[in-house]
C-alpha positions in Angstrom: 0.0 0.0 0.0 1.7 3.3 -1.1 1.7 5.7 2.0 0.7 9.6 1.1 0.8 12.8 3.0 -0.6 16.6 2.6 1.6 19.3 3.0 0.5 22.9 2.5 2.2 26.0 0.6 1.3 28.8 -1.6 2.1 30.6 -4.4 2.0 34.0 -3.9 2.3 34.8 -8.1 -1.3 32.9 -7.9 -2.2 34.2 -5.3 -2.8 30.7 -3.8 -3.0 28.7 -0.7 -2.5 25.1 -1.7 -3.1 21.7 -0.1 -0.7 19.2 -2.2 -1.2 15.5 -1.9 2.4 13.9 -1.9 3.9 10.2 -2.2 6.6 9.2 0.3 9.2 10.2 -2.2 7.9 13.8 -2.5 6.7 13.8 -5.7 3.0 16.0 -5.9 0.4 13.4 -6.5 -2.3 16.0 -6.8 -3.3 19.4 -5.6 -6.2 21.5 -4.1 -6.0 25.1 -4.9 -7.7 28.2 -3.1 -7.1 31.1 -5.9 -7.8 33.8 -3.6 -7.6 36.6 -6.6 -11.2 34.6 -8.6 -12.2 32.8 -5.1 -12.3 29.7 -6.9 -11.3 26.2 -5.7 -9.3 24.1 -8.6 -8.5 20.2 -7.9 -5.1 19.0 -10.5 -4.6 15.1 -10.2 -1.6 15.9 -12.9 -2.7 12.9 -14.6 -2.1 10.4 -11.7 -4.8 7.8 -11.0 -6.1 8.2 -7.1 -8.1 6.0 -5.4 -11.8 7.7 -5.0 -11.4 7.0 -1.5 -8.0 8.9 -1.2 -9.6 11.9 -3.2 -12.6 11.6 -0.9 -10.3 12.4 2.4 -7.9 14.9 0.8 -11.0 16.8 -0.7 -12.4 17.2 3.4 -8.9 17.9 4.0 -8.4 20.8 2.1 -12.1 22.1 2.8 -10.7 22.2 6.6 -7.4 23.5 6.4 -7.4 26.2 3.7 -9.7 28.2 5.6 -11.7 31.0 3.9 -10.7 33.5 1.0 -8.6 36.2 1.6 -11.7 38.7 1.6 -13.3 36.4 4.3 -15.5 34.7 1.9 -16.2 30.8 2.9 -15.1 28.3 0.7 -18.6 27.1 0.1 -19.3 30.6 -1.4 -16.4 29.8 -4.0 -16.9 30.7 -7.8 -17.5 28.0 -10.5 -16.6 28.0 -14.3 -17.9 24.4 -14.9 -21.7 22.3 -14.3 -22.9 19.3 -14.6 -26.0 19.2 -16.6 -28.2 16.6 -15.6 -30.3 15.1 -18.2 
């Protein structure tokens, strides 16, 4: 069973808080942004394959511990630019 971690960091040229989802080598399995700048929430799997369950946990994760946007908005507030259209 391959052992993963979070770590947090940000990126201040994207005006980001990040959660990142990393393998026991360090390598960035995935990552949870908070884009403070559109208050939008992005998830990048960089084209790994992650167990649903994993995904599951790390998206609660990041809902937790990245706190609100910068202009106090909550996360649940946060901006979309995609839908799924139910038929």
């Amino acid at each position: 069973m391959k052992r993963l971690q979070y770590q947090i960091s940000s990126n201040a040229f994207r005006d980001s808080l990040s959660v990142e989802l990393i393998d026991a080598d360090g390598d960035i399995l995935a990552e949870i942004s908070r884009l403070d700048g559109l208050n939008q929430l992005k998830l990048n799997t960089f084209n790994n394959d992650i167990d649903l369950a994993v995904l599951e946990e790390f998206i609660l994760y990041a809902r937790e511990n990245l706190e609100c946007f910068e202009d106090g908005s909550p996360l649940s507030e946060a901006r979309t630019t995609q839908y799924i259209s139910h038929r």
